[in-house]
VODREN-596313 format. One record per atom (N, C-alpha, C, CB): residue number from 1; z, x, y; atom name. Coordinates in steps of 0.001 Angstrom, whole numbers. Glycine has a CB too. Layout:
residues N
R, NUM, Z, X, Y, CA;
...
***
This chain:
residues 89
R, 1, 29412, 7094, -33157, N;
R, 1, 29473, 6108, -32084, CA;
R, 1, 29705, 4729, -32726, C;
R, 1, 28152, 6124, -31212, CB;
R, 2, 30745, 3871, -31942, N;
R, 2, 31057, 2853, -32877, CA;
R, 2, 30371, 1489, -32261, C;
R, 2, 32714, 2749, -33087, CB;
R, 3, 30313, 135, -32427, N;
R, 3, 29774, -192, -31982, CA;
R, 3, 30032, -913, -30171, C;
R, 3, 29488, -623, -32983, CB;
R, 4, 31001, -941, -29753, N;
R, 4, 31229, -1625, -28679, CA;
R, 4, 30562, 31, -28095, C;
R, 4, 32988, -2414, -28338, CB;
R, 5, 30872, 1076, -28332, N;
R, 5, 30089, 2367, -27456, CA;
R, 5, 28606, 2201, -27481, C;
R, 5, 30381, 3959, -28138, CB;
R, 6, 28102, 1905, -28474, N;
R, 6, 26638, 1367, -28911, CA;
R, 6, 26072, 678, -27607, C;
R, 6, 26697, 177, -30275, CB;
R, 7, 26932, -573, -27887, N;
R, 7, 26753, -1879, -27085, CA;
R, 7, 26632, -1523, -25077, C;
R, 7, 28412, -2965, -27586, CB;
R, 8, 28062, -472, -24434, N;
R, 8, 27708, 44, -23708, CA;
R, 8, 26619, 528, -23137, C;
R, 8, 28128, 419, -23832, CB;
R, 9, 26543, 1260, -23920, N;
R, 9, 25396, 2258, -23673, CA;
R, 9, 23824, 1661, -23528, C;
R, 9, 25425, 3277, -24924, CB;
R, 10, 23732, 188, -24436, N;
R, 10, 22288, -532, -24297, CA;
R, 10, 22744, -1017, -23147, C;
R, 10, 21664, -1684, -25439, CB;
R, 11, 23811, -1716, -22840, N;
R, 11, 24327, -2367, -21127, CA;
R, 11, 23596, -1451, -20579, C;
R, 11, 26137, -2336, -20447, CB;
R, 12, 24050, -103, -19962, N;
R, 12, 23859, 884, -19038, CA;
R, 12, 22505, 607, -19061, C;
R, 12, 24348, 2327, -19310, CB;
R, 13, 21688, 958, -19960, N;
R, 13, 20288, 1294, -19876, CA;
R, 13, 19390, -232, -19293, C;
R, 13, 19790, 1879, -21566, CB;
R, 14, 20016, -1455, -19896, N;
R, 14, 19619, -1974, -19090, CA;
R, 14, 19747, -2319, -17784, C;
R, 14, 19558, -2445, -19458, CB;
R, 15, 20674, -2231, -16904, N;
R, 15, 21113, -2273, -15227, CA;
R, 15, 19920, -1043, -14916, C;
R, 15, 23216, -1717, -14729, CB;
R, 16, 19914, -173, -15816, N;
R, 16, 19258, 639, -15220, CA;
R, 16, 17840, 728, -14822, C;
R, 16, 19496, 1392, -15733, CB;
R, 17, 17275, -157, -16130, N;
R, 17, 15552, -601, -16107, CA;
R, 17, 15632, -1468, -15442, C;
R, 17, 14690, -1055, -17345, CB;
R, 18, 16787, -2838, -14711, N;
R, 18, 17145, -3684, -13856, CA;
R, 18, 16849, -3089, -12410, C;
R, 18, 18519, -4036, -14130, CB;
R, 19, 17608, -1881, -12041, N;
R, 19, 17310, -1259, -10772, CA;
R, 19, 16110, -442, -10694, C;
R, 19, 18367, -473, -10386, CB;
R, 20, 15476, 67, -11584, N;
R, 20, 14360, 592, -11336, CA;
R, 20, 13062, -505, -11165, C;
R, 20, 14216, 1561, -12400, CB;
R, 21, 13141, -1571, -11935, N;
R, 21, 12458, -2776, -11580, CA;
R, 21, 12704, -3060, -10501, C;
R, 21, 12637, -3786, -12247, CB;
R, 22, 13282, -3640, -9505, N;
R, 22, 13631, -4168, -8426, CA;
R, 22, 13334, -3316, -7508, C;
R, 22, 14808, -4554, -8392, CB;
R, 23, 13369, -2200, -7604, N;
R, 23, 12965, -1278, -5968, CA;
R, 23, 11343, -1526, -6010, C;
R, 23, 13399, 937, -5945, CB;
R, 24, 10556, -1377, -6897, N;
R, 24, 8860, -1556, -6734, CA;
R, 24, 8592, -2977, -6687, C;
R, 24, 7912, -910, -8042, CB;
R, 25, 9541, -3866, -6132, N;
R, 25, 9036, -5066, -6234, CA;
R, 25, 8282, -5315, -4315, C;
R, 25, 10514, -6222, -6875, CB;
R, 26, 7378, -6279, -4063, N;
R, 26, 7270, -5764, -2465, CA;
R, 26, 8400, -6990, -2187, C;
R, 26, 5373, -5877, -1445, CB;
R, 27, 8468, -6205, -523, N;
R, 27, 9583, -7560, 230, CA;
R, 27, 9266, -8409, 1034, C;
R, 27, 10651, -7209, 1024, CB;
R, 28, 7536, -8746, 876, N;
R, 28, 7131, -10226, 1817, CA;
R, 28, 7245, -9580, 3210, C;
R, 28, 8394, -11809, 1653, CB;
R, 29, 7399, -8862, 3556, N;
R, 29, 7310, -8391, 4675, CA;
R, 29, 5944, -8624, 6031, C;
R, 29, 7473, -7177, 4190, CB;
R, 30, 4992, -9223, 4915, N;
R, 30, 3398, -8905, 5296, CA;
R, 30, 3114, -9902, 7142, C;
R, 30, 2082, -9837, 3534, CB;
R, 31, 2452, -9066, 7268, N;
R, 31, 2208, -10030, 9204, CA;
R, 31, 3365, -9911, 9777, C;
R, 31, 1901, -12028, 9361, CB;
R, 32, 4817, -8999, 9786, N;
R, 32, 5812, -9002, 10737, CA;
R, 32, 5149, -7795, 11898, C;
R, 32, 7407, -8615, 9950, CB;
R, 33, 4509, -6828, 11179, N;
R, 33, 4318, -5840, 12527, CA;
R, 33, 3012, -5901, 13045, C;
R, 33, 4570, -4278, 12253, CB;
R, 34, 2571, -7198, 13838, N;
R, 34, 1385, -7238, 14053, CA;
R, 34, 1724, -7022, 16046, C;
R, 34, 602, -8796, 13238, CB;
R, 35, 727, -6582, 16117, N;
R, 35, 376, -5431, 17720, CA;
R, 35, 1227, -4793, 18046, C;
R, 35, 94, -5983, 19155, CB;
R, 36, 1680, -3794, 16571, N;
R, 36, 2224, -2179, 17498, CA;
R, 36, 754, -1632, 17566, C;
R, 36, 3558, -743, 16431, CB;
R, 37, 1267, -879, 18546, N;
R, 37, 177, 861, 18953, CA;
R, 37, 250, 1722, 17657, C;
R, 37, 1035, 2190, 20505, CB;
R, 38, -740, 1892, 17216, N;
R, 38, -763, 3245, 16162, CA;
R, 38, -639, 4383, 16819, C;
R, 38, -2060, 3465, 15321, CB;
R, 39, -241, 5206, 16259, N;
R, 39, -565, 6945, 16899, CA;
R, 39, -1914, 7394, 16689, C;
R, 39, 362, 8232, 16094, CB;
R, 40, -2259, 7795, 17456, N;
R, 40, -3745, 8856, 17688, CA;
R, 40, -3732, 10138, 16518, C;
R, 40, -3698, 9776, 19571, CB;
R, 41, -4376, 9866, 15805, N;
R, 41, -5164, 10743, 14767, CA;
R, 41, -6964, 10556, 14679, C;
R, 41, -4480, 10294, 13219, CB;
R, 42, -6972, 11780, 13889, N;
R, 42, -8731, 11631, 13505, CA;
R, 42, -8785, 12021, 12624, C;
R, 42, -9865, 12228, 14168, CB;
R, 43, -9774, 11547, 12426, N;
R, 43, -9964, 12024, 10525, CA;
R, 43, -11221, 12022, 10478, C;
R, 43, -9378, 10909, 9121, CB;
R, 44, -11996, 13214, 9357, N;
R, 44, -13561, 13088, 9207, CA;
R, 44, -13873, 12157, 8278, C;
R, 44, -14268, 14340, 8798, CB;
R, 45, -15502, 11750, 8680, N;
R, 45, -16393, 10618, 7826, CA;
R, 45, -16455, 11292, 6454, C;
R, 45, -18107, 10291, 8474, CB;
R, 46, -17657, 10426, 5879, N;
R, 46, -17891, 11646, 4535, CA;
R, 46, -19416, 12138, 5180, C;
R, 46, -18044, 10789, 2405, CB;
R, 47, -19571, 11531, 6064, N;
R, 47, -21125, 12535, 6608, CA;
R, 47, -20290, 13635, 7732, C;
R, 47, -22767, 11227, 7794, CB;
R, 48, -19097, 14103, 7756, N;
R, 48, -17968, 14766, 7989, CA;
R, 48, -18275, 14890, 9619, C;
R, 48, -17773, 16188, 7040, CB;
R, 49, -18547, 13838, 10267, N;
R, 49, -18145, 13671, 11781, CA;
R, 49, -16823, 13139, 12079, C;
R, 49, -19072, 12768, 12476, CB;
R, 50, -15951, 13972, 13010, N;
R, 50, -14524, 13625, 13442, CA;
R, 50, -14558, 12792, 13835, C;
R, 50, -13826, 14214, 14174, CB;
R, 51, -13842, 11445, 13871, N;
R, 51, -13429, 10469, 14522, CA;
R, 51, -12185, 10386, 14858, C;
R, 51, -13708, 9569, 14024, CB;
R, 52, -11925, 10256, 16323, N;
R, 52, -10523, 9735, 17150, CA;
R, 52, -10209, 8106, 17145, C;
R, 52, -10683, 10165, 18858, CB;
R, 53, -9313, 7952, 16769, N;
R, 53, -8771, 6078, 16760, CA;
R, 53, -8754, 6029, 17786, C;
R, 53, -7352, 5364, 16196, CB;
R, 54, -8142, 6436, 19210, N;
R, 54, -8422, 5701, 20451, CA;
R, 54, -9755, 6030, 20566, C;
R, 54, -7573, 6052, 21719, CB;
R, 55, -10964, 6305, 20534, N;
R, 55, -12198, 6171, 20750, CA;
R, 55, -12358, 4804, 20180, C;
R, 55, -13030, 7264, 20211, CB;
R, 56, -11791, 3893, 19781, N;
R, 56, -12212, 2619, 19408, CA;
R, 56, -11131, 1682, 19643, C;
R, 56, -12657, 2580, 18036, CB;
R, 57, -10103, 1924, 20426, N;
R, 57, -9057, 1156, 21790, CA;
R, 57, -9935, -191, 22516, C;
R, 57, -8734, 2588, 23386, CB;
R, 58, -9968, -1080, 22177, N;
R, 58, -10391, -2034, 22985, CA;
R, 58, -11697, -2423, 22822, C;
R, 58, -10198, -1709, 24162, CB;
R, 59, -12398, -1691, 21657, N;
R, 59, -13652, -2064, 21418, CA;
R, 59, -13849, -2986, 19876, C;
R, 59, -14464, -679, 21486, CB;
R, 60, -13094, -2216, 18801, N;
R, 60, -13976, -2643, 17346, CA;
R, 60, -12277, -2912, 16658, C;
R, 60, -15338, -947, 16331, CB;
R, 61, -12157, -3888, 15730, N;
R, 61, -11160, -3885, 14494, CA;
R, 61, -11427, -2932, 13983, C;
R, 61, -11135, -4887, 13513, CB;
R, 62, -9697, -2257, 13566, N;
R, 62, -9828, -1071, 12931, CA;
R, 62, -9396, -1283, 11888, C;
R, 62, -9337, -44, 13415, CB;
R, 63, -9188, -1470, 11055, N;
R, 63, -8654, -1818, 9622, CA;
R, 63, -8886, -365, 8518, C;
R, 63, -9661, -3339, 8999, CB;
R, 64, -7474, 262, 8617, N;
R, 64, -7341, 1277, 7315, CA;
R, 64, -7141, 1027, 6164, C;
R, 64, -6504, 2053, 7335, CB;
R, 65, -7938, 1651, 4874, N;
R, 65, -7473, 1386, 3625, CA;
R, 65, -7388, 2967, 3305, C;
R, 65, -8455, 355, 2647, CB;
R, 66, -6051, 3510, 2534, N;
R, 66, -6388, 4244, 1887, CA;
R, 66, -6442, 4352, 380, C;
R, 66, -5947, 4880, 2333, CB;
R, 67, -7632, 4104, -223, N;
R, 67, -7116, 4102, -1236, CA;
R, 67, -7320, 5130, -2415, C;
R, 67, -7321, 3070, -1484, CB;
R, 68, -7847, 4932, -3953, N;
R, 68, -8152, 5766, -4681, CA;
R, 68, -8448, 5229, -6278, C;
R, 68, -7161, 6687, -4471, CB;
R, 69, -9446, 5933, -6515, N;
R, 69, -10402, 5437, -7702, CA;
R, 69, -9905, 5007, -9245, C;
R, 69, -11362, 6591, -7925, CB;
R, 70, -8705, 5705, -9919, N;
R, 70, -7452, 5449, -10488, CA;
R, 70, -7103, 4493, -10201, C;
R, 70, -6569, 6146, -10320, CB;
R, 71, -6785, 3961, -9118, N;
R, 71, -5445, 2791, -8973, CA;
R, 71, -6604, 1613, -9035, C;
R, 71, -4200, 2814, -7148, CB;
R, 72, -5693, 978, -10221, N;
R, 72, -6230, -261, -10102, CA;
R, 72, -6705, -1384, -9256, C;
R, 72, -5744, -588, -10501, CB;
R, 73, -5012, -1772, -8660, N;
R, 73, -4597, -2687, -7343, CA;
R, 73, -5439, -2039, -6105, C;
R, 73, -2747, -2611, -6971, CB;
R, 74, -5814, -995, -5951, N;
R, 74, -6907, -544, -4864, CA;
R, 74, -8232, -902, -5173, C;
R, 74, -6957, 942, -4656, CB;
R, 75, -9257, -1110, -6722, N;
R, 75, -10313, -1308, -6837, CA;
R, 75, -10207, -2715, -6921, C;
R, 75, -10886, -601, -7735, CB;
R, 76, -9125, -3755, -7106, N;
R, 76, -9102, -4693, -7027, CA;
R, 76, -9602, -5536, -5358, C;
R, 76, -7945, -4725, -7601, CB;
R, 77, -8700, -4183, -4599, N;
R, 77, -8915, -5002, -3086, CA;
R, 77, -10416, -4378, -2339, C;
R, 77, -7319, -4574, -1836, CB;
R, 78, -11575, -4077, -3343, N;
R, 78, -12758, -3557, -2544, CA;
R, 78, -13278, -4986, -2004, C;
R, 78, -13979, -2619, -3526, CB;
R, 79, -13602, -6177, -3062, N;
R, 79, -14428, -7662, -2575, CA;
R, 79, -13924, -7843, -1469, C;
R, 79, -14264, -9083, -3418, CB;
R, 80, -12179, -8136, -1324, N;
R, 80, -11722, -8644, -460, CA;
R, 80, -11868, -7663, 1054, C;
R, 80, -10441, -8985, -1006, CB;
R, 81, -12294, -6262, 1247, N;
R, 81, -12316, -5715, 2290, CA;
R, 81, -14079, -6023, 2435, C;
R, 81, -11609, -4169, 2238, CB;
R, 82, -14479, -5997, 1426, N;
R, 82, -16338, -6563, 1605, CA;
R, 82, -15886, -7817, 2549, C;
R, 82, -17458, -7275, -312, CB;
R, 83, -15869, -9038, 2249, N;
R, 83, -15715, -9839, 2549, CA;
R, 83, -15245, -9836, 3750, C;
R, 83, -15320, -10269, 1852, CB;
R, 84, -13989, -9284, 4075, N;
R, 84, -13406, -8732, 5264, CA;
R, 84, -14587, -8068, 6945, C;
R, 84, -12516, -7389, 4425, CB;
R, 85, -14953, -7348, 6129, N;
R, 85, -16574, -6784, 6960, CA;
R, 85, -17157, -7344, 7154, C;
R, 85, -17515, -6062, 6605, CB;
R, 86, -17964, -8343, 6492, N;
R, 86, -18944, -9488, 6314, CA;
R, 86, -18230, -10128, 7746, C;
R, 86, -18864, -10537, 4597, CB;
R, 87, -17395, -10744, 7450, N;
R, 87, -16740, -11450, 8065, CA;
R, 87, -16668, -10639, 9984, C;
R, 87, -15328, -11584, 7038, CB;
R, 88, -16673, -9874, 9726, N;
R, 88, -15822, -8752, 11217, CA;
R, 88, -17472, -8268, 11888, C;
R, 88, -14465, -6609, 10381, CB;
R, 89, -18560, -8551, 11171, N;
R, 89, -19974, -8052, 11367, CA;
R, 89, -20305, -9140, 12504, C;
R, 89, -21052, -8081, 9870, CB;
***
């Protein structure tokens, strides 16, 4: 391989770490979809009582997190959902 093929080939790879960077970036999007209707699901507690989301239609803020013990950026946002509660109490 000579060198302008060399040279290619580091091009390619970078556009490529270029586009793979850019899709995980977020798009500011945040507060555009505020008062749609969610769909009706339930899901159990961990004291494993079913709960229905319209059972709480017009009564309580519902605020979902899902998150998980691994991800960083999720143990990061526990204060701020404390706080959040505090606040919603």
């Amino acid at each position: 391989m000579n060198k302008r093929e060399s040279l290619v080939w580091r091009c390619i790879i970078i556009v490529i770490y270029f586009v793979m960077f850019l899709t995980g970036c977020p798009s500011n999007q945040e507060g555009k979809q505020q008062n749609l209707k969610a769909f009706d699901f339930s899901l159990k507690t961990i004291e494993g009582e079913e709960i229905q989301l319209k059972s709480y239609q017009g009564k309580k803020i519902v605020h979902l997190v899902f998150w998980a013990t691994w991800c960083p950026s999720c143990l990061m946002e526990i204060p701020k959902l404390k706080n959040l509660y505090y606040a919603a109490e």
